[in-house]
C-alpha positions, 0 to 999 in steps of 0.5 A, a space after each residue: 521445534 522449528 519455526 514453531 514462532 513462525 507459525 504462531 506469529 502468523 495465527 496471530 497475524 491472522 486472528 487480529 487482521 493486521 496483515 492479511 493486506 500489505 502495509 506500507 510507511 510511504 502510503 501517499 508516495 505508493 497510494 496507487 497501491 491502496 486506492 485504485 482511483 489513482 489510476 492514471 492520475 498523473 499526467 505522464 505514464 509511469 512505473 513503480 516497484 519496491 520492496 519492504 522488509 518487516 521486522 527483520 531478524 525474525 524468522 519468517 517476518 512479513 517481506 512484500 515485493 511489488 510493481 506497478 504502472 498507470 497512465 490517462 487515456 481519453 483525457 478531454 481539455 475542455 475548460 469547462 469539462 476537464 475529464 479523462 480516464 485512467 488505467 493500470 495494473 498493480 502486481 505483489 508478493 507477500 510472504 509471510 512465514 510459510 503462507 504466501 500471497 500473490 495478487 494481480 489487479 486490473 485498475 480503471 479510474 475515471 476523473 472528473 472536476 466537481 468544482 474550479 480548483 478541485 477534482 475528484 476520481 472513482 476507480 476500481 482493481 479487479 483481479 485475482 489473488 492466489 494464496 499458499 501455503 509450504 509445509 515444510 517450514 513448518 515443524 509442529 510440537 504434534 504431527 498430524 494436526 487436521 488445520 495443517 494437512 498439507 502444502 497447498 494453494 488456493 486461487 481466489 477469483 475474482 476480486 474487487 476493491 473500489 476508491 474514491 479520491 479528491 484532490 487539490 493543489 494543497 489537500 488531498 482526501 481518499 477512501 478504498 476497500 480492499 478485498 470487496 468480494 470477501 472470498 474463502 481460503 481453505 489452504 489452512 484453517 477451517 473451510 470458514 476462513 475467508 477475507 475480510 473487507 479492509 477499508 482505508 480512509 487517508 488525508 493530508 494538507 500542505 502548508 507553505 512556510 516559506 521556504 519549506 513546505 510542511 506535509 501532515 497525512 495521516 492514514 485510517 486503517 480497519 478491517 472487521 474484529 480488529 484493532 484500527 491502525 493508525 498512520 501519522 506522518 509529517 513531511 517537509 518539502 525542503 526543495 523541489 527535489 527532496 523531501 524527509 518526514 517522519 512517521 508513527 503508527 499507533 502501538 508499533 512504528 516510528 520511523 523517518 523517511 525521504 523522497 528523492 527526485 533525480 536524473 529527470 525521470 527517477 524518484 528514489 524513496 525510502 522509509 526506516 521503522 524502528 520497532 515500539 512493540 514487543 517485537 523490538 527485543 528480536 528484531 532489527 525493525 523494517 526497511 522499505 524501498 521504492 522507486 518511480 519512474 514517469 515519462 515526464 521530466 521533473 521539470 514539466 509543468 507544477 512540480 506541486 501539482 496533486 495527485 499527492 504532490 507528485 
């Protein structure tokens, strides 16, 4: 029976809400895509894409393919009323098994000060998701099964997911919801299958220990009738340059990771995760890849400067 695991791995994916979103190990060098409050945080224009291969191995594991780009517009220099705004857009495929979503998302973000040494931001995506499902990788122990009838897709429209940011030159704090409108696909399943609101609470504080700054941030992941997923991950700023850290997520991934700055406008980061769960006995764990782009030089400016110290 032909990618018959595949499928269950896929009700079950569904069933406990684990991957009805995307997850990312380098949620705070990638935070724009879970918090639209970082829409033209920074001060220069710029570019992301990546890539992350779940569980490698297994037939029809998670695979999220993405782009991305903000920038500030209207920005105010006062002394007394730093303001400006920001816009982007974010842009993923996620494929997992034979369902596939693909999403669009507007961002707006406003920032503001609310004290001398910090800052806050209030931001929103609105767009439009697009799920589908392809029948033909699919082969049931009994055909004729009244939950899967046919290829199909389902357009969801629109979609909201707001967030709220704080950021300082050493700490940072953040929460969003993901999937606000809570719309219904019927690609699969029964007519009540429907999004769930995902919420994301994250936050992190450097340490200055010399030479080297130390990055603990962890990442508070729920969504309803599911098991809360917990992100920890530990940073060392060996130079202005280059940064390794570790990460763990509660039942399923340890991993290490870097974050490197060259050629003046480039960040190159990459995240390994080895497998803790059972899934380790058939798979060769996750890898994922990500690289920045900014109009500014790495050398304008404070290099430290928050949003999530660059």
């Amino acid at each position: 029976m032909r990618k018959l695991f595949v499928i269950s791995l896929f009700f079950l994916a569904v069933n406990i809400q684990a991957q009805q979103t995307s997850q990312f190990s380098q949620y705070i060098f990638n935070y724009f895509a879970i918090n639209p409050a970082m829409a033209g945080s920074e001060k220069c224009l710029n570019f992301s894409i990546g890539y992350r291969s779940q569980w490698l191995q297994i037939e029809g594991a998670p695979q999220t393919g993405f782009g991305s780009f903000s920038s500030e517009i209207f920005g105010k220099r006062r002394s007394i009323n730093q303001t400006k705004q920001g816009v982007g857009m974010y842009m993923e495929n996620d494929v997992i098994g034979p369902m596939a979503r693909t999403s669009i998302n507007l961002a707006y973000a406003y920032h503001f000060p609310v004290s001398r040494e910090v800052r806050a931001s209030a931001g929103i995506f609105v767009g439009l998701h697009q799920f589908k499902l392809d029948v033909s990788k699919i082969e049931l122990a009994q055909s004729g099964d009244p939950l899967i009838s046919g290829s199909g897709s389902k357009l969801l429209v629109p979609d909201f997911s707001p967030g709220v940011f704080l950021s300082h030159k050493d700490w940072f704090a953040g929460y969003s919801i993901k999937q606000l409108a809570r719309n219904k696909w019927k690609v699969v399943g029964t007519s009540n299958s429907r999004n769930r609101w995902h919420h994301y609470l994250v936050g992190g504080k450097r340490f200055d220990a010399g030479k080297i700054n130390f990055v603990p941030s962890g990442m508070l992941k729920y969504a309803g009738f599911s098991t809360p997923s917990l992100d920890l991950n530990l940073i060392a700023e060996l130079n202005k340059s280059f940064d390794v850290g570790i990460g763990w997520r509660n039942q399923d991934q340890l991993g290490v990771m870097f974050k490197l700055k060259f050629a003046q406008f480039f960040t190159l980061g990459y995240a390994f995760d080895y497998t803790m769960s059972s899934l380790r006995f058939g798979s060769s764990n996750t890898h994922e890849l990500i690289i920045k782009i900014s109009a500014c030089p790495h050398d304008q400016g404070d290099i430290y400067d928050c949003p999530i110290f660059n």
